[in-house]
N, C-alpha and C positions, 0 to 999 in steps of 0.2 A: 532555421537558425536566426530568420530576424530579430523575432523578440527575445532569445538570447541576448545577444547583441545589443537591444532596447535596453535590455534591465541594469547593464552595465555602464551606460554613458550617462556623463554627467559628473558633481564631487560629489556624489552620497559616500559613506562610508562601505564597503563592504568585505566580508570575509572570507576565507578559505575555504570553509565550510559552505558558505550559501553560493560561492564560487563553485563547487563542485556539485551541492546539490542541482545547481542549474545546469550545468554541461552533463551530469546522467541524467537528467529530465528529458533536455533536448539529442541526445544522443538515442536515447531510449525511442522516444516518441517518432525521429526520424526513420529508425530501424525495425519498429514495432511489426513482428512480422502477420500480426490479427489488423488486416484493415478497418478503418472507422466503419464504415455502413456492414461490416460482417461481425462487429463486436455484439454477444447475447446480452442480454438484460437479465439481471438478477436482483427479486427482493433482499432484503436483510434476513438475516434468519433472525427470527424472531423469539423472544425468553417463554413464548410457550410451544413454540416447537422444538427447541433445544432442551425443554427441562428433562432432567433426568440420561440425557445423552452425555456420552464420556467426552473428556476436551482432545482428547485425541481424534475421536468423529470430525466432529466440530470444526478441526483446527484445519483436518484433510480438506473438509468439503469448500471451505472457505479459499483454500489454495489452488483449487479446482477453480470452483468458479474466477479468483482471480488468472489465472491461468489461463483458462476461456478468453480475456478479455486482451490479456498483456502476454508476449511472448519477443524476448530480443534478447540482442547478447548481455547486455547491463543486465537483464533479468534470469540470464542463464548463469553469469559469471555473481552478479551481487544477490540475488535475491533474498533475502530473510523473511521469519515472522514473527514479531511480538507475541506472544500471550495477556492478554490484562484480566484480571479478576479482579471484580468488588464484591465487599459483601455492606450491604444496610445496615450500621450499628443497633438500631433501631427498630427493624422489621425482621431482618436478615435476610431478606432478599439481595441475591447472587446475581450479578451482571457479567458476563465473559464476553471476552472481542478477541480476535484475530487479526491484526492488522498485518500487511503486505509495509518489509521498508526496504529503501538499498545501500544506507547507511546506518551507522546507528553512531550517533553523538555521544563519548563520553564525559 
């Protein structure tokens, strides 16, 4: 919890929100019940292993893997997942991500 602690002393301005995303950070990370030297390693999935795979694959296997890494009660009680698609005005090449969040900003 130090650099909790750090990020807030001082007059900087700060928010509600980056108040909170710092205390599930530090709440999470202290609770996390995948210790650091037992955390796996995973590449990215990459736009030519996914092509043609549905986003519901996709969207599993990426929550897996995060899963693997991160596990705590912030992550049991908040956890969400983005969906983002792009497509190439241009080419029309398709990009998909899955992002792992524990808030979401309105």
């Amino acid at each position: 919890m130090g650099e909790f602690c750090a990020t807030f002393v001082g007059y900087e301005q700060h928010d509600a929100f980056e108040f909170l995303m710092a205390l599930l950070d530090a709440l999470h990370e202290d609770t996390n019940r995948v210790r650091a030297n037992q955390k796996p390693y995973f590449e990215r999935i990459s736009y030519r292993e996914a092509f043609g795979v549905p986003d519901c694959f996709l969207a599993r296997e990426e929550l897996r893997r995060e899963l693997a890494r991160n596990q705590s009660a912030v992550y049991d009680l908040c956890l969400g997942q983005l969906a983002c698609r792009l497509t190439c005005c241009f080419c029309g090449a398709v990009s998909r991500s899955f992002d792992p969040f524990t808030t979401l900003q309105l």
